[in-house]
C-alpha positions as CSV (number, residue, x, y, z in Angstrom):
1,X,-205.4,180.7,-115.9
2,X,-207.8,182.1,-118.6
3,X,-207.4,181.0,-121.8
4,X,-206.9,183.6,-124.6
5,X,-208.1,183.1,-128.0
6,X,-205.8,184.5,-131.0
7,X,-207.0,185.3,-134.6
8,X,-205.0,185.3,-137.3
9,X,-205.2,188.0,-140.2
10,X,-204.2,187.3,-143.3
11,X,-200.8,188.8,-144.4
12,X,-201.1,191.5,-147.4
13,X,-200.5,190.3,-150.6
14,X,-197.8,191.9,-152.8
15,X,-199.0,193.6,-155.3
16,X,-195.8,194.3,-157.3
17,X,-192.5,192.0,-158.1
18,X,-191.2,191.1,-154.1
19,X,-188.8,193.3,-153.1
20,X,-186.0,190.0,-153.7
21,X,-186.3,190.4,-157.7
22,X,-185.3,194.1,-156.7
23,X,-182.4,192.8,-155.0
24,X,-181.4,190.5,-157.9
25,X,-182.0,192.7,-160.6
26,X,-179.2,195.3,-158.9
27,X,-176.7,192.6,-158.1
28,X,-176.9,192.0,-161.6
29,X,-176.9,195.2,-162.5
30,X,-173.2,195.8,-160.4
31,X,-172.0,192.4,-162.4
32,X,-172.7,194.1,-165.3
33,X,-171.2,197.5,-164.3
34,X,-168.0,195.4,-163.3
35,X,-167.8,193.5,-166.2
36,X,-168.5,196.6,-169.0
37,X,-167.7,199.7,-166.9
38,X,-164.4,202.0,-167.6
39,X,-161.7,200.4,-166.2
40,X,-159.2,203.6,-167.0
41,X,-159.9,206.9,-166.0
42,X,-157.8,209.2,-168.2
43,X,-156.4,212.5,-165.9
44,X,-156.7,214.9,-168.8
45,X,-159.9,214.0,-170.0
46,X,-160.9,215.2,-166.4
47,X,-161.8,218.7,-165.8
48,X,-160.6,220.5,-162.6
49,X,-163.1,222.8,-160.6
50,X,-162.9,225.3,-157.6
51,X,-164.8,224.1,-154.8
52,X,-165.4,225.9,-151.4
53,X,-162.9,223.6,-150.0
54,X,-160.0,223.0,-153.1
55,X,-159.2,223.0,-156.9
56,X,-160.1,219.6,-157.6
57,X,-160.3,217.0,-159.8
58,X,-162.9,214.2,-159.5
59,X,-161.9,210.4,-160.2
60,X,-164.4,208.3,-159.0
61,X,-167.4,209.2,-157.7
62,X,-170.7,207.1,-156.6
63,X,-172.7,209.3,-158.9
64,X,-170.0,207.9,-162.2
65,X,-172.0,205.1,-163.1
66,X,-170.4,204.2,-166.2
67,X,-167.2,202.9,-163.8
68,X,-166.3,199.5,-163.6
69,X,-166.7,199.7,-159.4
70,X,-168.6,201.5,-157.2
71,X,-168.5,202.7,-153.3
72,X,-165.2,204.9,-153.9
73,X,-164.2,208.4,-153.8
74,X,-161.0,209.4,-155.7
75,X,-160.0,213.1,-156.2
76,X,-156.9,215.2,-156.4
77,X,-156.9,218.3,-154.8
78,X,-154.5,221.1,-155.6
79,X,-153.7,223.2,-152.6
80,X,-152.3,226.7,-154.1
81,X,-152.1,228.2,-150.9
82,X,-153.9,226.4,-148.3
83,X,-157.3,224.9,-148.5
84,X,-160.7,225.1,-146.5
85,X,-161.4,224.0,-143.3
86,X,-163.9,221.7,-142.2
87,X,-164.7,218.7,-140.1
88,X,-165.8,215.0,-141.2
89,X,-165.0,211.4,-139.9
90,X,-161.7,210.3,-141.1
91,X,-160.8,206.8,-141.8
92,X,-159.8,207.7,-145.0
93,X,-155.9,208.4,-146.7
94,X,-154.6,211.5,-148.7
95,X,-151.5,210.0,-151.0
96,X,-149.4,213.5,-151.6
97,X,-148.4,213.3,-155.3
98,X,-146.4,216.5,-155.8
99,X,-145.0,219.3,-153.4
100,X,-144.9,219.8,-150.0
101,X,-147.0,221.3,-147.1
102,X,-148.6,220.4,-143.8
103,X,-152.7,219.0,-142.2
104,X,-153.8,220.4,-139.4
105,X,-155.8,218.1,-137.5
106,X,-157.7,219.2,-134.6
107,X,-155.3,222.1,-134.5
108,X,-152.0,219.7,-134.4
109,X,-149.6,220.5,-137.5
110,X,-148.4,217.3,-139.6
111,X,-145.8,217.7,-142.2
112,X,-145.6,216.0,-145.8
113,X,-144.0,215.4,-148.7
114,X,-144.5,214.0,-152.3
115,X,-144.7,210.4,-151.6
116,X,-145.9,210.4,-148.0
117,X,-149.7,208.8,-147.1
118,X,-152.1,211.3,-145.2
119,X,-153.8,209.3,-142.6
120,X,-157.3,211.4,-141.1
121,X,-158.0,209.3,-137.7
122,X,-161.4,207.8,-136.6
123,X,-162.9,209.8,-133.9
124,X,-165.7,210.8,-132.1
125,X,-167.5,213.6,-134.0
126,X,-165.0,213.5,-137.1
127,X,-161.6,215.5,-137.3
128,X,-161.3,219.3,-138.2
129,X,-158.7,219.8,-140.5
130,X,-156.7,221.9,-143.4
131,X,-154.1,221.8,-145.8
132,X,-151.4,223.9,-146.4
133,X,-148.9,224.3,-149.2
134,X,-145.2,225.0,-147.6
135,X,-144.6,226.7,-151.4
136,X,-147.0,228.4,-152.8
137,X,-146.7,229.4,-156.1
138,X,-145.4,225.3,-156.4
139,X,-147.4,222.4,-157.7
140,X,-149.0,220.8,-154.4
141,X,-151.8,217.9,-154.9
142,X,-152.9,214.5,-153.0
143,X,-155.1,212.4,-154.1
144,X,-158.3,211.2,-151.7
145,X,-158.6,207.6,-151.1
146,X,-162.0,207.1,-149.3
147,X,-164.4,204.0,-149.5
148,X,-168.1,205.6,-149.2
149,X,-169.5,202.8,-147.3
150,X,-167.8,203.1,-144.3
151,X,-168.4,206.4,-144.2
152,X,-171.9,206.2,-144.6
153,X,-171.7,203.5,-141.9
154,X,-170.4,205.7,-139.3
155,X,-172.7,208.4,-140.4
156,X,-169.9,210.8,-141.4
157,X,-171.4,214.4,-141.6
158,X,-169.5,217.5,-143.3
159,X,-169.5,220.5,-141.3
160,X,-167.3,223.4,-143.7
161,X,-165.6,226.1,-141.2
162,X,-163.5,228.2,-143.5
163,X,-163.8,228.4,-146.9
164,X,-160.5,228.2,-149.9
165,X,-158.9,231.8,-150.6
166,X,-159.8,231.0,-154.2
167,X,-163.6,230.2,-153.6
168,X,-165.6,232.8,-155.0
169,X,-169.1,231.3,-154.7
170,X,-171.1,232.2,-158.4
């Protein structure tokens, strides 16, 4: 058996702050935010906005840094009439706070009233679904209840297939 000879290189030296005083400095940083972040979120200080999918009205969001947590999505979304359509991972719960209506998911009608909890499934290449109001012309709203890092975890796309009746893109 030949013997084999091995050098050794030297490793590179950082040349910055190691990548652990990074670490440390955002830990602290999310202390901070949790300790001196807004802790109430007043509705109508809020404005609502048209999107291709709703009317909605953003809660939290990851890109509200001045909260007092992060890795959460909250949002109402007013259905006048019925919303988009489109497709994401699901894992995530719709509380209806006023009216009533339906979700279509994967093509299968689920009715709901004020009160009731919207749960979107997990499955295999997300769930394809839309809202409908069963009263138009009637106040109709949920509000979205989804924690962001499972669904970056499960590499949750958004695919949009039909667009609001009240989207007019500017």
């Amino acid at each position: 058996m030949a013997e084999r000879e091995v050098q050794r290189t030297k490793e590179a030296e950082a040349k910055q702050a190691p990548f652990y005083e990074h670490v440390y400095a955002n830990w602290n940083l999310m202390k901070e935010k949790a300790n001196k972040g807004k802790v109430v979120i007043r509705g109508k200080e809020l404005p609502w906005e048209q999107g291709r999918q709703a009317l909605l009205k953003w809660y939290v969001h990851p890109l509200r840094e001045e909260l007092a947590i992060s890795g959460w999505l909250f949002f109402v979304q007013d259905i006048r009439t019925h919303s988009g359509r489109h497709r994401h991972q699901g894992g995530l719960a719709l509380y209806v706070v006023e009216g009533t209506g339906w979700t279509t998911v994967d093509g299968v009608r689920h009715d709901w009233e004020e009160g009731d909890l919207i749960l979107l499934p997990t499955k295999v290449r997300g769930v394809e679904h839309q809202h409908f109001n069963a009263k138009p012309g009637t106040p109709c709203k949920w509000l979205a209840i989804i924690y962001t890092p499972m669904v970056e975890a499960m590499s949750s796309e958004l695919e949009q297939k039909e667009v609001s009746p009240d989207w007019s893109h500017v």
